[in-house]
C-alpha positions as CSV (number, residue, x, y, z in Angstrom):
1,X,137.2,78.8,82.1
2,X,133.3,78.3,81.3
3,X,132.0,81.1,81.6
4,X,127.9,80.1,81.2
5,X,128.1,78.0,84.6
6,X,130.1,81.6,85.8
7,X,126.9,83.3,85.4
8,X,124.5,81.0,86.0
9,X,125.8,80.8,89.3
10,X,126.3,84.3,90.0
11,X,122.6,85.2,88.7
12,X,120.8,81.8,90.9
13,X,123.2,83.3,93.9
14,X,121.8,87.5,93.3
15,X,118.0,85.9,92.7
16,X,118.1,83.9,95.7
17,X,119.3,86.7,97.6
18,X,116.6,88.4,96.4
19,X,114.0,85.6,97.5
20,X,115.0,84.1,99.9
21,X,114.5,87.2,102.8
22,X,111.5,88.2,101.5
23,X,109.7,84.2,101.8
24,X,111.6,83.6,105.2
25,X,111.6,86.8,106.9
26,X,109.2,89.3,106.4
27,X,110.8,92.5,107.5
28,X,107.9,95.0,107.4
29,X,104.0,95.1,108.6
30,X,101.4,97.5,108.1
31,X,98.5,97.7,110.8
32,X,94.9,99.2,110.3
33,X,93.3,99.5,114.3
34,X,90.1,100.9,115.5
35,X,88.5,101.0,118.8
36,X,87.4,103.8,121.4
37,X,89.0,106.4,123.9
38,X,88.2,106.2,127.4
39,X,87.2,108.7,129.6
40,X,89.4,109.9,131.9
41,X,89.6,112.3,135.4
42,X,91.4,114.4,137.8
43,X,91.2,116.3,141.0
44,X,92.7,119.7,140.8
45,X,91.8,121.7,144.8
46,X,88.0,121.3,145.6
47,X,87.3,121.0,142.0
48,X,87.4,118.2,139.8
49,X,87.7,117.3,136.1
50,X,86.0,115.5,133.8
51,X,86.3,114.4,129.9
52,X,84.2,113.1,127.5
53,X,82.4,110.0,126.9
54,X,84.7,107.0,125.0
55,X,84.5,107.9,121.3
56,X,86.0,106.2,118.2
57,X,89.9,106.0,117.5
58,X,91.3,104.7,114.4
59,X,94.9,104.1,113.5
60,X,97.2,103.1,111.0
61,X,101.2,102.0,111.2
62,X,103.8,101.4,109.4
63,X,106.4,99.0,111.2
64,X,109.7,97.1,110.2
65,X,111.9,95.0,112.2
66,X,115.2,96.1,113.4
67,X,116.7,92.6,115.2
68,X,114.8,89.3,116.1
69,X,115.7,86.2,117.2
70,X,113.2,83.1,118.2
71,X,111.9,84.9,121.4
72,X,112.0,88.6,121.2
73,X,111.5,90.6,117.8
74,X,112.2,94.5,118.1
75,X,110.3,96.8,115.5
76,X,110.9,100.7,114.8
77,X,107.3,101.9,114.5
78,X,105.3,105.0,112.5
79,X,101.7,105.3,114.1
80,X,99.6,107.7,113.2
81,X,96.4,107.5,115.2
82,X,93.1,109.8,114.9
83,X,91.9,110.0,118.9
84,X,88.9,112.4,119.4
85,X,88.4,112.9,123.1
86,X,87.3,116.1,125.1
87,X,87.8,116.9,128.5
88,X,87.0,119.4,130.7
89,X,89.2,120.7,133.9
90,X,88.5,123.0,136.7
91,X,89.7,125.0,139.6
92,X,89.3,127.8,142.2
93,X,90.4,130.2,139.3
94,X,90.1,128.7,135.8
95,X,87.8,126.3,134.3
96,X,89.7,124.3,130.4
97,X,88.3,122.4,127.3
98,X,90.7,120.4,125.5
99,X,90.1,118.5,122.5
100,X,92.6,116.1,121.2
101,X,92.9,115.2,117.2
102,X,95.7,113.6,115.5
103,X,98.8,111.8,117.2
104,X,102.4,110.7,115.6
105,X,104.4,109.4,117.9
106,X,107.3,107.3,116.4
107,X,108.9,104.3,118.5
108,X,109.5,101.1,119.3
109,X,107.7,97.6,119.3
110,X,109.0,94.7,121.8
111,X,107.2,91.3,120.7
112,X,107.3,88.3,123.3
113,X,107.4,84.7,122.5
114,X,107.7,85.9,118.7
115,X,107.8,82.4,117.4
116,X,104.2,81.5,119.1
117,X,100.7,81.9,117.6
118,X,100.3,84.5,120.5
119,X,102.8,87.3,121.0
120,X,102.7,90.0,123.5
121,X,104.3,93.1,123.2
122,X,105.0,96.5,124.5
123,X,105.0,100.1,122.6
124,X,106.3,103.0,123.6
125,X,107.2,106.1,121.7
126,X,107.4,110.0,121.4
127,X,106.0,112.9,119.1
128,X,103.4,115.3,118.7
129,X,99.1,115.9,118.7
130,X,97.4,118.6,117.5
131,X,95.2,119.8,120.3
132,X,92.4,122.9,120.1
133,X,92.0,124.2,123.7
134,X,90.3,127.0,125.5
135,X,90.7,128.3,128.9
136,X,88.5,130.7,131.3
137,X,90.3,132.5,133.9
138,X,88.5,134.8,136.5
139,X,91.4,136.0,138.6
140,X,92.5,138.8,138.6
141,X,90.0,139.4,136.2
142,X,88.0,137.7,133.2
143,X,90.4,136.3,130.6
144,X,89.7,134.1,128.0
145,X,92.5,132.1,125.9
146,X,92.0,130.1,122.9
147,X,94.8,127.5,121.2
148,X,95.2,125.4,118.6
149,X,98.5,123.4,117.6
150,X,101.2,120.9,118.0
151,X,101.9,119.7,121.7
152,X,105.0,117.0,122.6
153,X,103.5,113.6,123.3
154,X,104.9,110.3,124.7
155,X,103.0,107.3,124.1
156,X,103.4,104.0,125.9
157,X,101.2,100.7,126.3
158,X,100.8,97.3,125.0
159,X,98.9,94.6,123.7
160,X,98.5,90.7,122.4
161,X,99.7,89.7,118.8
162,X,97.6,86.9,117.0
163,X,99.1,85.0,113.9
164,X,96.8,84.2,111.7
165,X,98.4,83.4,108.7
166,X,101.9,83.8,107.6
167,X,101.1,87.2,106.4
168,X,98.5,88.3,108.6
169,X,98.4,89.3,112.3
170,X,95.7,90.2,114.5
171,X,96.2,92.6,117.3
172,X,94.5,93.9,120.5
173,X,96.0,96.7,122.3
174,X,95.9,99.4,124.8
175,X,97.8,102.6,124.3
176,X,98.2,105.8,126.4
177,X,98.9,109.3,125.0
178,X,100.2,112.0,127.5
179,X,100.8,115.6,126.4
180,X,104.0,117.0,128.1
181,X,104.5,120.8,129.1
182,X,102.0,123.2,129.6
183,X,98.2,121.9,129.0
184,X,95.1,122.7,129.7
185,X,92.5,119.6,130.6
186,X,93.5,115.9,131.0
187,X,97.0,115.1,129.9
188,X,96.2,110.9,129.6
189,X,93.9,110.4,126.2
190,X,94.1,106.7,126.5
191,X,92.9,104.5,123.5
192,X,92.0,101.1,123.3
193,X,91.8,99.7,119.6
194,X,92.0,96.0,117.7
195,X,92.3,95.5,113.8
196,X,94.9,93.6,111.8
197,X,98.3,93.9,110.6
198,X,99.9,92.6,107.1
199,X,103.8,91.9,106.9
200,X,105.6,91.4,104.2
């Protein structure tokens, strides 16, 4: 037996392997977005809440496809997503400050239509922010309270996938971050951010 062609067909067979899933099916994106947080209110009694003007957001994802076909692709995602927003609730017996920082909330990515030059898609995910917090209570009697830390988070929302190019994607979305458990202020710090993703 020859051996040359042996090899030659074995090394064209590993090098192809190689090349051919990284030209026909990129696998992984990476997404800069920035945009603004919304304000945001709540009734609590005769009292009501209120939160701060919409300030900046920025955020940046790592994301890389688990299953696809020609209609639906399925991503696991890594956001992590800088959201400044204050807000400010009150009641017969307490008035809070909240001020939310940084978020990470791992999850999923549903695309829509994934073969079109527009995609839509859903997110939704779970993890942590770091929120600073204060609280004034007057009954029984005067008590102040001061936090800062990690709180449980779920994020969900959704948004519109351009194609530009074969490795670039532009993307518009909204997504909602609710604290879970015991908190002080307005649990929805909802974001809404555009900015571009790169797959490769």
């Amino acid at each position: 037996m020859n051996r040359v062609p042996l090899l030659q067909y074995v090394g064209l067979t590993l090098l192809s392997s190689l090349i051919v899933p990284s030209a026909n099916g990129q696998r992984h994106e990476f997404g800069i977005l920035a945009g603004a947080a919304t304000p945001s209110g709540q009734i609590e009694g005769s009292f009501g809440s209120v939160s701060g003007g919409a300030t900046a957001t920025v955020q940046a994802s790592y994301a890389f496809l688990v299953a696809g076909t020609e209609t639906t692709r399925l991503y696991v995602e890594l956001p992590v997503s800088r959201v400044t927003k204050v807000s400010v609730s009150a009641d017969e017996k307490a008035v809070g400050l909240n001020a939310s920082q940084v978020f990470f909330t791992p999850g999923v990515r549903l695309n829509f239509l994934a073969s079109k030059r527009v995609s839509p898609y859903l997110i939704g995910g779970a993890g942590f922010g770091w929120f600073d917090s204060a609280e004034v209570r007057i009954d029984p009697a005067v008590r102040v309270s001061v936090s800062s830390g990690f709180k449980p988070v779920v994020a969900c929302g959704g948004g519109l996938e351009f194609r530009l190019t074969r490795l670039m994607r532009f993307r518009a979305e909204m997504r909602d971050y609710v604290a879970v458990g015991s908190f002080v202020g307005n649990r929805n710090h909802l974001a809404y951010s555009a900015g571009f993703g790169f797959v490769f």
